[in-house]
N, C-alpha and C positions, 0 to 999 in steps of 0.2 A: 577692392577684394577684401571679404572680411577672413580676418586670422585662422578662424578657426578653416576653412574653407583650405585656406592655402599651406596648414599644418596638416591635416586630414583630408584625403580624395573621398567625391561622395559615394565612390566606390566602396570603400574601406566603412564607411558608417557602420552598414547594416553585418560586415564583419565582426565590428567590435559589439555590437550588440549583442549579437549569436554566442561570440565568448565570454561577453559579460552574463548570461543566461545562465551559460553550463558552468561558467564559473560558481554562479548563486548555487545551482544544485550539485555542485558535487561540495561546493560548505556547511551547505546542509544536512546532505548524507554523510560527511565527514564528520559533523555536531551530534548527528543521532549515532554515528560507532561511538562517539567517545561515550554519547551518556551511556550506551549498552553497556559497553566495558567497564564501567563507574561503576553500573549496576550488577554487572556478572563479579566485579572483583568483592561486593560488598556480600554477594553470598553465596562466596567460595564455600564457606564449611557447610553449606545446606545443598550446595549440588551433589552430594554423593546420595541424598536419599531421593534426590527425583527424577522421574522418569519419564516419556514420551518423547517427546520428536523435535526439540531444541525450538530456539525462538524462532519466528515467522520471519523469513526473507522479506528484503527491502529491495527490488529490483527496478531501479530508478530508469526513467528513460532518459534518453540522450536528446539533444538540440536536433541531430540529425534523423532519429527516427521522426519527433517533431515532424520535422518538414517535411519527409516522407509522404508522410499524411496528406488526402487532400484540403483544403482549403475549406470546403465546405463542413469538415470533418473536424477538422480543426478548431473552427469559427474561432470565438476570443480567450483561448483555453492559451495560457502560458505556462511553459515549463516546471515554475514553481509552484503553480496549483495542483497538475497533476502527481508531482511530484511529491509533494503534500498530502495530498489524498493519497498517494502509495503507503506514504507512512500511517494515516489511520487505519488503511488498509491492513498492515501488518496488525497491529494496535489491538485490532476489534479478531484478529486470528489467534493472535498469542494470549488473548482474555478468553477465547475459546480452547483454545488449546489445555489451560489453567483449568476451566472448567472439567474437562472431558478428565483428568490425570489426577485432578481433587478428589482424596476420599472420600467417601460419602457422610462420614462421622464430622469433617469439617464442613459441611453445605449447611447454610441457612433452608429454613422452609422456600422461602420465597426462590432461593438460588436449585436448590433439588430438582425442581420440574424441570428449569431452561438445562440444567447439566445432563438430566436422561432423556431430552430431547435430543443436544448436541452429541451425545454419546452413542446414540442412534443414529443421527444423520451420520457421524465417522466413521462407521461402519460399514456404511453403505458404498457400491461398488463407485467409482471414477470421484469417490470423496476420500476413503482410507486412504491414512497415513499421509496426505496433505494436507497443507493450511486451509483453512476455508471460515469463512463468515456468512450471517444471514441478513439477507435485507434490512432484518428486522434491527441488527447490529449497528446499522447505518444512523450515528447519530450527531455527527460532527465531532469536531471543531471545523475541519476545511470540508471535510467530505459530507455534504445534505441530497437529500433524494428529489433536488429540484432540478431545472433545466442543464444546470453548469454543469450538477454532478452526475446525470445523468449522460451526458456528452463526453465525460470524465471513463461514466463504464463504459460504455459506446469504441473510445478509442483505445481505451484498455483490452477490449476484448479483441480488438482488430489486430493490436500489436500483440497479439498473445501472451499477456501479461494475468490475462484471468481469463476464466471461462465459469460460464452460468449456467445452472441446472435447475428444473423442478423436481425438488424432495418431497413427498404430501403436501402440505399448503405451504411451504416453505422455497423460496427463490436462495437457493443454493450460488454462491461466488466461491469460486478453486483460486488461488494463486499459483501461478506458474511460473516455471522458468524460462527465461527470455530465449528463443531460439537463433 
């Protein structure tokens, strides 16, 4: 009988797996509060003049909605990835957010148009006063608009973690809160 077999029942494997999973993500969403707070503390004296709707929530999924999921739905999507792409998620909301709340006195040419476009889209009904990003946002690092990440919005949208809209030519993503 080999050691490890008779230390560990092959029961218990896919246990520790499951734990070592949700363990990766909640260090990870533990690494991203710290840099937040790294960040929020370094500009304490500039938050008294800014306004809108605070940073974009990180609402990470769990092992167990995971598995909830079916299989097919699933395919080879791990916890870390999606969970990854939550965080670009937020990322590409909170750069929108910046946009829509930026004077117009500090916009670049080039950045003007995409801010009275977003500033428009957040106006608009079942987008106001949530986060949201546009397809077009969709640039990486984890999160691409290929099969993975595609699969990525697919069970996002199932878990109610986002929901998708058409704005004019624009593919509208809401962030939600988890129910």
């Amino acid at each position: 009988m080999d050691v490890k077999q008779a230390v560990y029942p092959a029961s218990s494997v896919t246990d520790l797996s499951a734990v070592d999973t949700t363990l990766k993500a909640m260090e990870l969403q533990l690494q991203q509060i710290k840099d937040r707070l790294r960040e929020e503390t370094l500009a304490i004296p500039k938050a008294k003049e800014k306004k809108g709707r605070g940073s974009a929530p990180l609402w990470y999924i769990t092992a167990n909605e995971l598995d909830s999921l079916s299989s097919y739905m699933r395919g080879r999507l791990t916890l870390d990835k999606i969970n990854a792409a939550i965080g670009d998620m937020a990322a590409y909301a909170e750069a929108n957010a910046q946009l829509m709340t930026a004077p117009r006195k500090k916009l670049t040419e080039s950045n003007l148009e995409k801010a009275l476009e977003i500033r428009e889209i957040g106006t608009t009904e079942g987008v106001k006063g949530k986060h949201f990003f546009l397809e077009n946002d969709v640039k990486g690092p984890t999160l691409k608009l290929d099969n993975t990440g595609k699969a990525i919005f697919t069970v996002l949208r199932h878990l109610g973690r986002l929901s998708e809209s058409r704005i004019g030519h624009h593919r509208v993503f809401v962030l939600l809160r988890p129910h």
